[in-house]
N, C-alpha and C positions, 0 to 999 in steps of 0.2 A: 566873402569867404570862398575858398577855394578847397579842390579834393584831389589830393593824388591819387591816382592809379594805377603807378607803377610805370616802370621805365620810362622815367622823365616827361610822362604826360601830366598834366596838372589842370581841369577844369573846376571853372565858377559854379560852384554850388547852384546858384540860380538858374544856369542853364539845361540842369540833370532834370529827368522825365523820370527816370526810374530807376534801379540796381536789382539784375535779376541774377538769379543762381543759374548758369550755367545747363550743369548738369538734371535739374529736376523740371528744368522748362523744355531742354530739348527731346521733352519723348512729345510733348502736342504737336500738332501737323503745323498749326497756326504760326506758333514761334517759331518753328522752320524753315517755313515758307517764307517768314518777317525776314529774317538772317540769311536766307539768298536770296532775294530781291535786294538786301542790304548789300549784300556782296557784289551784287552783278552793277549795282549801281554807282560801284566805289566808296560807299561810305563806312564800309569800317573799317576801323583803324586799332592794330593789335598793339594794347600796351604789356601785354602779355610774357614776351619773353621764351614762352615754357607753356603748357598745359594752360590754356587759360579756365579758370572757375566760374567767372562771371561774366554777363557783359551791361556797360551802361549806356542806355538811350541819354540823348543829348539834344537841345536845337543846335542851331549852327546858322550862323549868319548869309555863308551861300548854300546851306541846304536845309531839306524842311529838317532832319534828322541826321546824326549820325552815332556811332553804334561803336564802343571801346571796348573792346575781349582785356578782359584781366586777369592775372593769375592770382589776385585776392578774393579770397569766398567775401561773399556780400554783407555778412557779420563785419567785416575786416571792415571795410568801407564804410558800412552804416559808422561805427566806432570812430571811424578817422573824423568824420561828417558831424560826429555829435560832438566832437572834444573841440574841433576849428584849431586844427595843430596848426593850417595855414592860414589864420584869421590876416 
């Protein structure tokens, strides 16, 4: 099963870690610090377009992690995730 996440990215289900909100996780210092350490690392990758809302942790084959900003609130994606519109 696979999950879109907007502008033509599309990950396997099984490799998601987690779907965070955006906006309600970046006031902790901790998720801050995750997301430039992620940055300065090269692993995230904006499927965003616009304002992104969320972002998904991911494994990855060449790296321990990698981090997709979305511009779908995590409602959106849980819902894509639960229906398997890309089974």
């Amino acid at each position: 099963m696979y999950l879109h996440l907007g502008q033509n990215e599309i990950v396997p289900q099984r490799r998601i870690i987690g779907i965070f909100n955006l906006d309600k996780c970046s006031y902790e210092k901790r998720t801050r610090d995750y997301l430039a350490a992620a940055e300065r690392e090269g692993v995230v990758l904006d499927a965003s377009g616009d304002l992104p809302r969320s972002f998904v942790v991911c494994t990855h084959p060449y790296h321990e992690q990698i981090v997709y900003l979305s511009s779908l609130s995590p409602a959106a994606l849980q819902k894509r995730a639960e229906s398997g519109a890309l089974e």
